[in-house]
N, C-alpha and C positions, 0 to 999 in steps of 0.2 A: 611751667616747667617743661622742658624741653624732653622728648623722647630717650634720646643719647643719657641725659642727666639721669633721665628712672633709670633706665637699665644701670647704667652705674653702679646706683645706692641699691638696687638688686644684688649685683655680682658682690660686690667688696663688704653688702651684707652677709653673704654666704660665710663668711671667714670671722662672723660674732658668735657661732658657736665654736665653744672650745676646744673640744675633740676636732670639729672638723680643723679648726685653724692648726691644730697640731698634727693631723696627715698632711695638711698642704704645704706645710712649714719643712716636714720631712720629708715631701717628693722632692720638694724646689734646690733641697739640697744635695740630693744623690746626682751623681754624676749618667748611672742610664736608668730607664723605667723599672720603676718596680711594680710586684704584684701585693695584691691585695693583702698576704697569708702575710707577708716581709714588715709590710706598710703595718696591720695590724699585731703586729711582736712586737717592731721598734717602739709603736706608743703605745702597748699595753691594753689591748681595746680586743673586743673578739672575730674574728675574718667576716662575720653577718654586719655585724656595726661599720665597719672600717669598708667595707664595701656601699655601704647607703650613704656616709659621707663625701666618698669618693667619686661615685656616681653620683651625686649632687653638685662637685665641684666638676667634675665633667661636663653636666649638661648646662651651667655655669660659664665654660667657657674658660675658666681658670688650669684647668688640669686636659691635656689631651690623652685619649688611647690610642693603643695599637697592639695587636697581637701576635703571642710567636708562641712558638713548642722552647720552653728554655733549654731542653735536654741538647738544643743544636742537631737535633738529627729529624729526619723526614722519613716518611714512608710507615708501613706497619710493626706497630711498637715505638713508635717515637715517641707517643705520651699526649699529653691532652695540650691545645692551644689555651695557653696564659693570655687574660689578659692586665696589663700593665699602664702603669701611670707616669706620665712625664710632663712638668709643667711646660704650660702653655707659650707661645709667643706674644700673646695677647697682653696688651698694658692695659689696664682703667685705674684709672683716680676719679676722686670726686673731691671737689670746692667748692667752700661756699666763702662768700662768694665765688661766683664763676671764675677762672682764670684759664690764660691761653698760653702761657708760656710756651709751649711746645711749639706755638701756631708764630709767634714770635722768632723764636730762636731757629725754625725754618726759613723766612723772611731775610733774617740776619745774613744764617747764611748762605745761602743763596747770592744776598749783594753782595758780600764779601768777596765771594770767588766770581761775580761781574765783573766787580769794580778793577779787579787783577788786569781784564783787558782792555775796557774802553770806558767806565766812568769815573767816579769819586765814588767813596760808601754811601754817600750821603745820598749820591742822585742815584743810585743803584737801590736803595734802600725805597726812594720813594717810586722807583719803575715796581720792583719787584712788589712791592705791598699793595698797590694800584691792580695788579694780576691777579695777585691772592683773592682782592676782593672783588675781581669781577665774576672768580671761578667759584667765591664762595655765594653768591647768588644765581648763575648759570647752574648750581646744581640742586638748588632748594627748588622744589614743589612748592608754587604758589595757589593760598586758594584764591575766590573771587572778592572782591570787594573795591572800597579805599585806595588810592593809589598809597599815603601815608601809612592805613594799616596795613599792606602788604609789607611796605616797607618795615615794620615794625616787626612783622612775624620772624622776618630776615634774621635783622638784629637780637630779636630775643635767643633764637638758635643759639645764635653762639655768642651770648651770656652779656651782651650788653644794658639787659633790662630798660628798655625804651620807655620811655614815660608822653603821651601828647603835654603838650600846650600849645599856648594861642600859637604862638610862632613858630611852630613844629615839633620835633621829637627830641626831647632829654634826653642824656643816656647817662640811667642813675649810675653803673657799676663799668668801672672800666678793667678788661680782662690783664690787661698787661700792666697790673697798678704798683707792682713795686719797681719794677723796671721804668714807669714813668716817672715814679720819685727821684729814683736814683740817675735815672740818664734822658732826662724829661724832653730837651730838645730833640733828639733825636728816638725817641719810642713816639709822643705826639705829634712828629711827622710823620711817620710812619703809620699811624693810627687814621690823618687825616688821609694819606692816600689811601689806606686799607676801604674805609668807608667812600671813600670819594669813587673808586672804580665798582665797589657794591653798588650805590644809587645809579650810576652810568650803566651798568649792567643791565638795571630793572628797567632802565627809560625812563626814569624817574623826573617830570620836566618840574616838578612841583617843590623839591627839595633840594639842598645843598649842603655838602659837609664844609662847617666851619670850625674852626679854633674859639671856643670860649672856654676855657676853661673855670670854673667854681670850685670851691672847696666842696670834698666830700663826692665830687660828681667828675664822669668822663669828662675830657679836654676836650672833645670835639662833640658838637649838637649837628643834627638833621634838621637843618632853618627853611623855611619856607622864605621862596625864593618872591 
């Protein structure tokens, strides 16, 4: 399980309790920050409660603060500094399995607005996924070992679930799986170059991304060369 994965199912657990899922429900909807006193009126809850919730989705990462005098005035007698809740810019989801749509629909587009001046989507598609994966191993911390287990550490990151065997590495879950169903030609190219520029990245002389796809399993294995 991946580090990014915990935290996750951390954050988006914060909002399985009730109360709190109901202050965060009501910041996400006001238009500027509220405070504490507001937050705990509109859900019926007491300013001590509605404050331990909220600074919990605060330290969360779901809700940001910032403080002001509301009266709008400064100086002596302006009133006490509030402070106030506004949700966050911050996105997390969690899937299980892993998926990457986001990491895809980047990719996409990207070629698309290539392809505008000098290739096809298609070879835009496969330049652009080639990058992705080289930047997505240039920035992983590798530890020591294996050249194939390295490899593997890579790919488990970002949710391909690498399996060994005798002829390299499986990759049980593929992140981009309903987009492979539905537009297969062209997601499984893009999948091979993604991984193809990952292995090139590491210096990988020992593996190669290939095309097999199986039922149930990623379209592309890490095959020992």
């Amino acid at each position: 399980m991946s580090d990014d994965f915990a935290s996750n199912v951390v954050d988006v657990g914060a909002l399985a309790e009730p109360a709190r899922r109901r202050l965060y429900l009501y910041v996400a909807a006001q238009a500027e920050p509220v405070s504490r006193e507001e937050a705990a009126t509109a859900c019926d809850m007491s300013p001590h409660t509605a404050k331990f919730h909220l600074d919990r989705l605060a330290d969360q990462g779901l809700l940001d603060v910032e403080f002001r005098r509301l009266t709008g005035r400064t100086g002596p007698g302006a009133g006490r500094t509030a402070k106030l809740y506004r949700r966050s810019d911050r996105e997390v989801s969690v899937s299980l399995p892993a998926r990457s749509y986001d990491l895809a629909g980047d990719i996409l587009a990207e070629a698309i607005d290539r392809s505008v001046h000098d290739r096809s989507v298609g070879e835009s598609v496969a330049v652009v996924a080639e990058e992705r994966g080289r930047a997505m191993a240039a920035e992983e911390p590798l530890s020591a070992g294996e050249e194939i287990d390295r490899v593997a550490q890579v790919l488990a990151r970002h949710g391909y679930e690498p399996r060994a065997e005798p002829d390299g590495l499986c990759l049980v879950n593929c992140p981009f799986d309903r987009l492979a169903r539905e537009h297969q030609g062209l997601v499984c190219g893009m999948n091979l170059a993604l991984i193809g520029g990952l292995l090139d990245e590491l210096g990988c002389a020992a593996l190669e991304a290939v095309l097999d796809p199986e039922p149930g399993l990623c379209c592309v294995k890490a095959r020992r060369i």
